[in-house]
C-alpha positions, 0 to 999 in steps of 0.5 A: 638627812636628819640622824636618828636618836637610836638610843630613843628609838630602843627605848619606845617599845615596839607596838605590834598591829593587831592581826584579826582572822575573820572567820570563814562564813564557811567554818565554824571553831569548835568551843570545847576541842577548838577544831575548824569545822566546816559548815557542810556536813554528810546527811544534814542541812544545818550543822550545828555541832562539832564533828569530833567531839559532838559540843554544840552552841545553842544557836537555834530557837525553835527551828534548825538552822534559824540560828535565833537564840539568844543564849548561845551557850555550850552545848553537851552531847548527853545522849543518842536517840533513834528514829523508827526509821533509824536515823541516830539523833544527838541529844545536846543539853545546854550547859547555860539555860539547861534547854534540850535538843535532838540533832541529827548526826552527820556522815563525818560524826565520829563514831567513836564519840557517838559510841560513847555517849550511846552505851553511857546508860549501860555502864550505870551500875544502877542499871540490870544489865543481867536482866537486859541480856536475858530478854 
């Protein structure tokens, strides 16, 4: 059996294998808060933004769940909309092209976050919050 230099062997710095996580087809890591979000949502067909804190990447083009764009920037909850029938749309606004988009909210959106970006217009103090309440 050959013997073994040890002093050598210490002195060769120890490589460590580099370990890849391939990302689940079925999750997603959130770019702002880096939670794992899963591809399923309540309410939509086409998940595109992250349930806890509402950032979403500019994936798609023209069509929700094309996945098509080419920018793939972050993409900011600015604001809510409602449809005439009540369904609550986000409105993210792309922080590299400045594109905008309306996403439906999914069931497991936080609500506290969807709250938040709702009532942001009436805390702008240039806004007569008086004259909204008199009417």
């Amino acid at each position: 059996m050959p013997r073994r230099n040890v002093t050598r062997d210490r002195a060769r710095p120890q490589r460590r294998k580099k370990v890849h996580h391939a990302e689940p087809a079925d999750a997603f890591r959130c770019v702002a808060c880096r939670l794992d979000v899963p591809m399923v949502a309540p309410g939509t067909a086409h998940r595109n933004h992250c349930p806890n804190c509402l950032t979403s990447l500019h994936v798609d083009h023209r069509v929700p769940g094309d996945r098509r764009a080419g920018c793939r920037g972050r993409m900011a909850a600015l604001s809510v909309t409602v449809r005439g029938d009540g369904e609550w749309l986000i409105i993210h606004s792309c922080q590299s092209c400045g594109e905008l988009s309306a996403n439906r909210i999914a069931g497991d959106d936080n609500a506290l976050a969807l709250l938040r970006i709702a009532m942001r217009p009436l805390s702008d103090a240039r806004l007569p919050v008086n004259a909204l309440l008199a009417l």
